[in-house]
C-alpha positions in Angstrom: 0.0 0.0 0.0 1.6 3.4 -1.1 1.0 5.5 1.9 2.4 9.4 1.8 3.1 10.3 5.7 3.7 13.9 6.1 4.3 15.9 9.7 4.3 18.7 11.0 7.3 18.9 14.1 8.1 21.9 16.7 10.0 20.1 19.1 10.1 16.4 17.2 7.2 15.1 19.2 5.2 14.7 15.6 8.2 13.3 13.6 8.8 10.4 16.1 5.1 9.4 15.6 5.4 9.7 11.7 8.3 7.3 11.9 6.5 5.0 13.8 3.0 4.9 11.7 5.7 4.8 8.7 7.4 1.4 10.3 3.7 -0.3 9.8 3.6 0.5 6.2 7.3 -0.1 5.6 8.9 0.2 1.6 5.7 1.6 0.1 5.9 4.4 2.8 7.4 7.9 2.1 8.1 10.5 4.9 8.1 14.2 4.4 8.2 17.5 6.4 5.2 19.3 5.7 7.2 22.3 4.5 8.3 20.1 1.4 4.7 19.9 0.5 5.2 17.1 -1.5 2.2 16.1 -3.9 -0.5 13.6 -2.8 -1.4 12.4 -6.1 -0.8 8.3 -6.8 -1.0 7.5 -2.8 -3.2 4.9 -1.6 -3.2 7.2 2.0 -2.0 10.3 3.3 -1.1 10.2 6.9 -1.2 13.6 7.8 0.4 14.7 11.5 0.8 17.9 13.2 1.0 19.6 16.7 -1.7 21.2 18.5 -2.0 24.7 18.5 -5.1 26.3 19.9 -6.9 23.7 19.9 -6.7 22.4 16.1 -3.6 21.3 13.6 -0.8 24.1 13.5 -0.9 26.5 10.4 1.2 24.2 8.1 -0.5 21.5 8.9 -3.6 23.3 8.6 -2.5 24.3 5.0 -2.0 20.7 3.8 -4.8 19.3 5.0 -7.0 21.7 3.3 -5.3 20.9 0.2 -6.1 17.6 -0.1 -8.8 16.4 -2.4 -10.1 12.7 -3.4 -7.6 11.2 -0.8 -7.6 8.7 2.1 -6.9 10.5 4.9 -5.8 9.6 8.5 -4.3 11.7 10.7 -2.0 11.8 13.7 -1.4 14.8 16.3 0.8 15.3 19.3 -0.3 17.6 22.2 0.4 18.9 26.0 -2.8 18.1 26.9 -3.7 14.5 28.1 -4.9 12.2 25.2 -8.7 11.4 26.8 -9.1 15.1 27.8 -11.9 16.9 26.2 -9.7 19.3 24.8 -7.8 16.5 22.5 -10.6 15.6 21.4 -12.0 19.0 20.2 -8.4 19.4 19.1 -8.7 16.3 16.8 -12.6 17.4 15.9 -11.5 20.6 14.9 -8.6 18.9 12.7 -10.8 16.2 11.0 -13.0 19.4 10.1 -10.1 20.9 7.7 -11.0 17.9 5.8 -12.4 18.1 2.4 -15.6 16.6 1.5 -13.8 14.8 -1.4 -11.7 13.2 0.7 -12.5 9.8 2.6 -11.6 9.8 6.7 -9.8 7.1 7.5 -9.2 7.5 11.2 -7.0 9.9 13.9 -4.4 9.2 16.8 -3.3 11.4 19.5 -0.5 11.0 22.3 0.6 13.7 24.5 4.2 15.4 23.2 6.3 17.7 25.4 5.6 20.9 25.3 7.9 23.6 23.5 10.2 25.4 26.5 9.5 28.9 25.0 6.0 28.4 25.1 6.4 27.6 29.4 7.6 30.4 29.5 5.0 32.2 28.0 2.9 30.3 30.5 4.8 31.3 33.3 4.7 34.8 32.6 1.0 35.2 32.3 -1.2 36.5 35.6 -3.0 34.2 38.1 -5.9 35.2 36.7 -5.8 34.0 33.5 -6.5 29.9 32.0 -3.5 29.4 30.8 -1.4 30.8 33.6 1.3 28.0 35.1 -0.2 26.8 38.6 0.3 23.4 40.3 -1.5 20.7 37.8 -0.3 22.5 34.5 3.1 22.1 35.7 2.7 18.7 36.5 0.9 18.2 33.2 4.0 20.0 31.8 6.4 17.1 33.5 4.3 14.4 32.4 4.1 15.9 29.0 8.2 15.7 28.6 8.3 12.2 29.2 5.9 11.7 25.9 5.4 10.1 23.2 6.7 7.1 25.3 7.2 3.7 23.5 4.0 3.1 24.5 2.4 5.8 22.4 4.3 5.0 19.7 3.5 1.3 20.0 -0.1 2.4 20.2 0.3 4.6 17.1 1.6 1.8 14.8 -1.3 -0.8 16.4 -4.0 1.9 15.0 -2.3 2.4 11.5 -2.1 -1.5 11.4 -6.1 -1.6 11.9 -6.1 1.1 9.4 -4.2 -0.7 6.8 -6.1 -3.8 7.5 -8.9 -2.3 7.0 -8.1 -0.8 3.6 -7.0 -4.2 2.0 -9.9 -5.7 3.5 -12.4 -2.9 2.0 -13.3 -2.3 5.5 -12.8 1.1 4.8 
């Protein structure tokens, strides 16, 4: 299956789940920054992965994916956040909504990333008062955050491209 896997990457979070969805697809699988836009044509999927910034895919990502037409398209994201928290899964709604109506949705994955230093301090800097100001459970978010993706998220990101691929030679999709 000819799969195109492109990512999006601030602090490599993204690129070390596009490696690992691009392990379950081996040869036929080709890797690319997002900023190299490279063509979707001739691909039997397009994995698609980005960061999340407020609460949807990051501008390039964001480009891409609303540049993609009469595709297969799954896609991947990293974030801060926890994985099952209502805020991923906005994150990911709001992603799968850049989506073409030409296109067919394959499926999503999310694992927490760590979270760029310059935006902690961003955090840090901002009053008490407001939602994203650092108090006790963001910074422990933070910590947990910096230990991710772990090789469990990346072993859970190659077990749901396996389903996906399955699932495409099966026509289950």
């Amino acid at each position: 299956m000819k799969t195109l896997i492109v990512y999006s990457s601030l602090t490599g979070n993204t690129r070390k789940v596009a490696e690992a969805v691009q392990e379950v697809f081996g040869k036929e699988a080709y890797i690319f920054p997002v900023e190299e836009k490279p063509p979707a044509d001739g691909y039997d999927l397009v994995a698609v992965g980005f960061w999340v910034d407020r609460g949807t895919a990051d501008k390039k990502a964001q480009e891409y994916i609303t540049g993609l037409c009469n595709q297969k398209v799954a896609l991947f994201a990293t974030l801060g956040a926890y994985p099952d928290s209502e805020h991923a899964r906005q994150s990911m709604a709001n992603a799968v909504a850049l989506i073409d109506d030409s296109n067919q949705f394959i499926g999503s994955f999310i694992c927490q990333g760590k979270i760029d230093p310059k935006l902690v301090e961003q955090f840090k800097k901002l009053p008490e008062s407001h939602p994203h100001a650092m108090n006790p459970e963001r910074a422990a978010r933070h910590q947990e955050a910096a230990k991710h993706p772990d090789e469990n998220d990346l072993a859970n990101a190659k077990r749901v491209f396996a389903e996906f691929r399955q699932n495409l030679h099966t026509g289950g999709l």
